[in-house]
C-alpha positions in Angstrom: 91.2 105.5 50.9 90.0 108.5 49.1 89.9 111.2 51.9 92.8 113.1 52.8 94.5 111.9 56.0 94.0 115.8 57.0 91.9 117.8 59.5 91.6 121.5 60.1 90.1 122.3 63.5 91.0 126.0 64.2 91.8 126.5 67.8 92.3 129.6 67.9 94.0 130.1 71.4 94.6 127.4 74.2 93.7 129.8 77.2 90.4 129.0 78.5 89.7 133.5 79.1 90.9 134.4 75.6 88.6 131.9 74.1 85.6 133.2 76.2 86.5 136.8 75.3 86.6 135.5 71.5 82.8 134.1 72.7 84.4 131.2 71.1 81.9 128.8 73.1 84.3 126.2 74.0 87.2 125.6 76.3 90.3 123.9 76.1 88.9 120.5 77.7 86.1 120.2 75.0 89.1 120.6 71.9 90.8 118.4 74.1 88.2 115.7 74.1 87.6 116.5 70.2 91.1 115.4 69.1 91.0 112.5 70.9 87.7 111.6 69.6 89.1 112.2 66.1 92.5 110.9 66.9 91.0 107.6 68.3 89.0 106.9 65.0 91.8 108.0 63.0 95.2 107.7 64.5 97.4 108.9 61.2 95.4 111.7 61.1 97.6 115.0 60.5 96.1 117.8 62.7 96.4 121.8 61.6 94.8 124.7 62.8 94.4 128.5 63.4 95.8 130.7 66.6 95.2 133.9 66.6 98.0 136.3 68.7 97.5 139.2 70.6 93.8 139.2 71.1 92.6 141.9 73.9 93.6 141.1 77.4 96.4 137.7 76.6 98.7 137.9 79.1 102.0 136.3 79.4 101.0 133.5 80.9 97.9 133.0 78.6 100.2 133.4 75.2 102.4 130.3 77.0 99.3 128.5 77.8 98.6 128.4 73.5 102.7 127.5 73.1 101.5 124.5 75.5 98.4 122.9 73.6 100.1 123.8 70.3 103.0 121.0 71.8 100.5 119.2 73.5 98.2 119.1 70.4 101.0 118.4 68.0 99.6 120.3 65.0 101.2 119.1 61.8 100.9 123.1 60.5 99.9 126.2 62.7 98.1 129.1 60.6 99.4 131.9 62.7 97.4 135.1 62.6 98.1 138.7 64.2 95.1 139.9 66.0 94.1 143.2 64.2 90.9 145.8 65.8 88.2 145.6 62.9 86.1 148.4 63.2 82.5 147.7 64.9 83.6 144.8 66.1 83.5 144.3 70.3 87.0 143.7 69.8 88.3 146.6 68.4 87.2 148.4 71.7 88.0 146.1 74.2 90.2 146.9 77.1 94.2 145.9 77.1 95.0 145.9 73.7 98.1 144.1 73.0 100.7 146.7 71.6 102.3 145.5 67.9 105.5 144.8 69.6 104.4 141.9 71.6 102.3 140.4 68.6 104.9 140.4 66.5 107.3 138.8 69.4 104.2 136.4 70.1 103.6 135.3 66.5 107.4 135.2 65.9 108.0 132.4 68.9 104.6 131.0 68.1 105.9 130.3 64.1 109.2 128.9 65.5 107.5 126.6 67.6 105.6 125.1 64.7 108.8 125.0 62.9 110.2 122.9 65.5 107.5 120.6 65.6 107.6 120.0 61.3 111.4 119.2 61.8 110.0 117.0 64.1 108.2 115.3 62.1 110.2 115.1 59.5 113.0 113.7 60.5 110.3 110.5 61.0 109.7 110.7 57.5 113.3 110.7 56.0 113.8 107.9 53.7 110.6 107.2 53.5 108.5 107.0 50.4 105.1 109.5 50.1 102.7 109.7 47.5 102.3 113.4 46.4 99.7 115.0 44.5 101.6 117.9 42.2 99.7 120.9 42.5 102.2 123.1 40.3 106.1 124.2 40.0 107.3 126.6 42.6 108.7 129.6 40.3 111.3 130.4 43.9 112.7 126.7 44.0 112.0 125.3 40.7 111.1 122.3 41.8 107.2 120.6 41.8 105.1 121.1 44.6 102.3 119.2 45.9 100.9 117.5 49.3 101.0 114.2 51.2 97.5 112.6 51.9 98.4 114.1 55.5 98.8 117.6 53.9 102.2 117.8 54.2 103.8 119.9 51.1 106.6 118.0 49.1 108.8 119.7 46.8 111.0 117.9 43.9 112.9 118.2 40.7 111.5 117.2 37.3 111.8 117.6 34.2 108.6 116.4 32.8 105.4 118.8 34.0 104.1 116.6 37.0 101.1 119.3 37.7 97.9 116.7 38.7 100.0 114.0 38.9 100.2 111.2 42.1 103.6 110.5 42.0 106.0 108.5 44.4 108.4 110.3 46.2 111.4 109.5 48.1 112.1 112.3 50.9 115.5 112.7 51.5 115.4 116.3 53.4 112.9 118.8 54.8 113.3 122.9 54.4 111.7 125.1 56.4 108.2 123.5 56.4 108.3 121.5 53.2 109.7 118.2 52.5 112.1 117.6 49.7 112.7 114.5 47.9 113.4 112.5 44.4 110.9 111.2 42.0 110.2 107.0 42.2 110.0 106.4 38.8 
């Protein structure tokens, strides 16, 4: 009851080649059999991870093998990141780099897809009543901001300073990737 109902386990492509050419040393079967290891012991766990874009050599077809696990995978947040050549890094001189244009596309569909998959979810949470730990108040909204137990960040009004608080909270809407909802008090 005190742990976080969270897990980050960065997966950082779901294309067996690009995670060899990341020397990664795993392959989409051994995540696969990881999850639902974890998922097994812990079936509320909430799931996020890492992908990184645009890494030498993904292909089409590799990029829409990632867009696949993340569905299959059904990551409650995906960390996008934009593959960039450090220097002295086997990377940075590997063959078929991936121009800027298509990272950008590939992060771009790849964020939208996680989108779609937070609506998702909340739509199942909609009326329902969360605990949220209050982190601090967003100066953009105005409004408190925290996270669920399954790291899911809430946003609502209040005019008392909530900031370390557990608080009850009714969700009555979600924005982009953040739920919104009234104080139970």
């Amino acid at each position: 009851p005190t742990l976080c109902h969270h897990l980050h386990l960065p997966l950082q492509s779901g294309d067996d080649g690009i995670l060899a050419g990341m020397a990664r040393g795993y392959i989409l079967d051994d995540y696969r059999r990881m999850v639902d290891q974890v998922r097994k012991a812990w079936p509320d766990l909430s799931l996020t991870t890492d992908i990184l874009v645009g890494f030498p050599g993904e292909s089409d077809a590799a990029f829409e093998n990632t867009l696949a696990a993340v569905r299959e995978f059904d990551f409650s947040r995906v960390h996008v990141f934009r593959f960039s050549p450090r220097p002295g890094t086997p990377a940075a001189i590997m063959n078929h780099q991936v121009p800027e244009k298509i990272k950008r596309e590939r992060s771009e569909a790849l964020m939208a897809e996680a989108g779609t998959l937070f609506q998702q979810r909340a739509r199942k949470l909609l009326g329902e009543v969360v605990e949220v730990l209050f982190e601090q108040k967003n100066p953009a909204s105005g409004r408190w901001d925290g996270l669920t137990r399954h790291y899911i960040r809430v946003e609502t009004k209040s005019d008392r300073p909530l900031a370390g608080e557990l608080a009850l909270v009714k969700i009555s809407a979600a924005e982009k990737n953040i739920l919104l909802g009234g104080l139970l008090d």
